[in-house]
Each structure stands twice: as structure tokens, then as C-alpha cells.
C-alpha positions in Angstrom: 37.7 42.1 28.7 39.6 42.0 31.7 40.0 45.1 34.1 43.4 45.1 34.7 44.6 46.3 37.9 47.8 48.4 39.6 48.0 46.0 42.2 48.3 42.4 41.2 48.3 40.9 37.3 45.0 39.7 36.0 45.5 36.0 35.5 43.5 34.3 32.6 42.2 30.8 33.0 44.9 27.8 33.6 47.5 30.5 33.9 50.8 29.5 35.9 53.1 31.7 37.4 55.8 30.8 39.3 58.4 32.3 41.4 57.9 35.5 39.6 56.8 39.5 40.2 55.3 41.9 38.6 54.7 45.5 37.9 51.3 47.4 37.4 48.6 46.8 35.1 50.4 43.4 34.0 48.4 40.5 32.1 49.3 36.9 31.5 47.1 35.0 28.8 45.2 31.8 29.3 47.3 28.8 29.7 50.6 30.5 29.7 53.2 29.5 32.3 55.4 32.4 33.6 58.6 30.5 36.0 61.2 32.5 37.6 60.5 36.0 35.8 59.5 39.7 36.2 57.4 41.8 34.5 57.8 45.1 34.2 54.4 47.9 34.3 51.9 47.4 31.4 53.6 44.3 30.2 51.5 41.0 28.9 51.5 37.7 27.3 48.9 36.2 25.6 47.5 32.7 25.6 49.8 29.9 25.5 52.8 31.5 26.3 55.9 30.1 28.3 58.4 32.3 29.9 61.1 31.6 32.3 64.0 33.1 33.2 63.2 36.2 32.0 63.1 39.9 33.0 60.8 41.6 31.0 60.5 45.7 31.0 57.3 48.0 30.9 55.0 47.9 28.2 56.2 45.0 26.3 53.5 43.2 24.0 53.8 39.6 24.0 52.0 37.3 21.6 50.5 33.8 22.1 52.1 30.4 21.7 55.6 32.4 22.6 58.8 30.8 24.2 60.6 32.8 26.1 64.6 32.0 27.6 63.8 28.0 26.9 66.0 26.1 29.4 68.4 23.3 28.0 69.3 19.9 28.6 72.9 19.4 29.4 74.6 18.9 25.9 78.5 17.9 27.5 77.0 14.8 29.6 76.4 11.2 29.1 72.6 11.6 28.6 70.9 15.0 27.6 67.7 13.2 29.9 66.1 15.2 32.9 66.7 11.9 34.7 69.7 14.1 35.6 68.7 16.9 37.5 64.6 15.9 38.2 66.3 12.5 39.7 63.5 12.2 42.6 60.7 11.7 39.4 62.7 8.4 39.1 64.5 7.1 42.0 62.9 6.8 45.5 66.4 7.8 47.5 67.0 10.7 45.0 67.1 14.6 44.8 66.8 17.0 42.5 70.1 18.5 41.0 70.5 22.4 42.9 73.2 23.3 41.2 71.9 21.9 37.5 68.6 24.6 38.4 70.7 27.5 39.9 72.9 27.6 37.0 69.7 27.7 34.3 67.9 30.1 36.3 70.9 32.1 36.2 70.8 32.5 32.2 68.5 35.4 31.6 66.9 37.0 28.7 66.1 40.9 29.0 63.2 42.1 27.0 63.1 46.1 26.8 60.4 48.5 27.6 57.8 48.8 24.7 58.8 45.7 22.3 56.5 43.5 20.7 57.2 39.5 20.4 55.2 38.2 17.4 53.0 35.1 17.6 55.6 31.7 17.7 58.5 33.6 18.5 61.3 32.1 20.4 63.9 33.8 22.3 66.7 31.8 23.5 68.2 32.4 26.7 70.9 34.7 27.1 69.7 37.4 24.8 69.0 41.1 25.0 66.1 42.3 23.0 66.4 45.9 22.8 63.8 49.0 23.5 60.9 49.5 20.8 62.1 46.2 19.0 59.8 43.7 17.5 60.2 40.5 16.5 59.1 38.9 14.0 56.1 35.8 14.3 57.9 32.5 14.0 61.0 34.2 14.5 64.1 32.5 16.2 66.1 35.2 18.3 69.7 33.8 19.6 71.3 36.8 19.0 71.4 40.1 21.0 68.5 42.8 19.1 69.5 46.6 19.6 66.9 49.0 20.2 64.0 50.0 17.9 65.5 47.0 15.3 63.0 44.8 13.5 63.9 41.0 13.1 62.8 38.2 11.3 63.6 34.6 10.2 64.9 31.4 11.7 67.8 32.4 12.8 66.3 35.4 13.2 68.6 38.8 10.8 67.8 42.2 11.1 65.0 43.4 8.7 65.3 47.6 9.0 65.3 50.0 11.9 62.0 51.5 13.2 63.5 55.0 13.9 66.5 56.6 13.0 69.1 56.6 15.7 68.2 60.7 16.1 64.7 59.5 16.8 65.3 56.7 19.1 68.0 58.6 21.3 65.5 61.0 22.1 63.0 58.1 23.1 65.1 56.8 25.1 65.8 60.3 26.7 61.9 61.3 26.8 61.3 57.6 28.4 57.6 57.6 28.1 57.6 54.4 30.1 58.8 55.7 33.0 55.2 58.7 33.1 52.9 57.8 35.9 49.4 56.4 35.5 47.5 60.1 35.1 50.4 61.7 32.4 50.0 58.7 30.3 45.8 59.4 30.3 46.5 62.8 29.5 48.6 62.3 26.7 46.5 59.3 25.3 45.0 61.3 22.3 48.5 62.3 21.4 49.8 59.0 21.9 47.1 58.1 19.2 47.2 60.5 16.8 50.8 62.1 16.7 53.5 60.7 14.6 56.8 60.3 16.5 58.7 63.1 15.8 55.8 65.6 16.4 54.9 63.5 19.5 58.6 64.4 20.6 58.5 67.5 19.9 55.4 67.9 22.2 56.4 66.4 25.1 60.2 67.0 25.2 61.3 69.0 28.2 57.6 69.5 29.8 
């Protein structure tokens, strides 16, 4: 098991990152490629996942063999080839498109603080998945999630709401995610034991 650290993210074998930060305690599985993303404290992938474009908040639980913001081909062009844009891979007195990459980078998915993205999920550019949400394995998100929603399916629909919206306004005003390393130790058992509302009712205005 890896010891994760507060200063850099513990990199499993073949793992790519590119162009990309991230927080404390952050993990990215074997064989994953991270490109042009942040990660927020706590957050991980697992093996086989590819991310770009992406800015990802603290604690979020990624699965293997995700996709993450996939970037497009142009749809509105001639040909939908990368001929386009990677030119130089084909012509000696050609470059790469800038604008073509500046304008894809641009497109970014948000995932919230403490979600989970099930094994084979994809999550198309452009979309917001909201705090506490998980989505579904094999999912296919091109819509915006709201906080603490569950989603499934290809496209992916709503399924039910983890919390009621009492309960998640006042985990979003609590913000767990925001405690520093030590108050999360200490509250550990409670974390494991407690369910939510008596966990809220512990820790609200302390």
C-alpha cells in the first residue's frame, strides 16, 4: 500500500501526468494519464484512468478505467481527423494547431469535493458534478449533476438523492473538507461510526 504523502501525489507504475497540480495526500492509479488538470487534497484515481481538462475538488474517489472531460474532434470541419490540429505528426513544414488546443483545454469539467465516479464512467466535458455525488459504473454524464444526487445510465438520469436538501445544506455549511490534517484524525472514529445527521449534530459549530 502506498504511503501517501502531503507534499507530492504518489504516482503508481506507468502513470502520466501532465501539465497538472495537485493538493495533499493525492494518488493517481497505475497507468492512468492525468493532462491539463488539478486535484484537489485527498483526491485519487485508480488504474487506467484518463483525465484532462479537469478540476477536480478534495476527497473525490475516482474509479479505474474512467474518462474524464474527453476532448473532441472538430465535428463542423471537412475531416473530424487530428491531421488537423497534430499536423507536424504528418507534414515535415507543419505545426500544431494553438488555437484548436487552447480552445479544448478551455472546456472544463468540475468534479466536487467528496464524490465518487464509478468504474467506466465517462464525463463529458463541460459538466459540473456536484458535492457528495456519485456516479454510477458505466455511466455516461453530459449533463450538469447537483450535489449529493446519485446518477446512472447511458445518458446518465438521476436515480435518488443521497441526503435531503436539510442534510446536505448543512454539509455544505460544516465543509468537512475544508478540516486540516490532525481535526480529520481526531474525528476519524466519528467519521466511521456516526450516521450523518448525528455526525452533524456533533461537529456543528465546534
Amino acid at each position: 500500500m502506498p504511503k501517501l504523502s502531503p507534499d507530492a501525489p504518489f504516482l503508481h507504475n506507468g502513470a502520466e501526468t501532465v501539465n497538472s497540480v495537485f493538493g495533499r495526500y493525492c494518488e493517481v492509479g497505475a497507468d492512468s494519464r492525468v493532462l491539463n488538470s488539478e486535484f484537489g487534497d485527498y483526491s485519487y484515481c485508480e488504474r487506467l484512468s484518463d483525465i484532462a481538462n479537469t478540476t477536480i475538488g478534495k476527497f473525490a474517489n475516482i474509479a479505474a478505467m474512467t474518462r474524464i472531460g474527453p476532448t473532441d474532434h472538430p465535428m463542423t470541419t471537412a475531416s473530424l481527423h487530428h491531421f488537423l490540429y497534430r499536423s507536424e505528426y504528418y507534414f515535415d513544414d507543419a505545426q500544431p494547431d494553438p488555437d484548436f488546443f487552447a480552445a479544448r483545454a478551455a472546456r472544463r469539467t468540475v468534479i466536487g469535493h467528496d464524490t465518487w465516479i464509478g468504474h467506466g464512467a465517462i464525463i463529458k466535458p463541460e459538466v459540473t458534478i456536484g458535492h457528495g455525488a456519485i456516479v454510477a459504473a458505466g455511466a455516461v454524464v453530459t449533463k450538469d449533476v447537483p450535489d449529493w444526487m446519485i446518477v446512472a445510465g447511458c445518458p446518465a438520469k438521476p436515480l435518488r438523492e443521497r441526503f435531503s436538501p436539510q442534510i446536505g445544506a448543512r454539509l455544505l455549511s460544516l465543509a468537512w473538507w475544508d478540516w486540516d490534517h490532525a481535526r480529520l484524525r481526531d474525528a476519524l472514529p466519528d467519521f466511521r461510526k456516526l450516521p450523518v445527521a448525528e455526525f452533524l449534530a456533533r461537529y456543528e459549530g465546534r
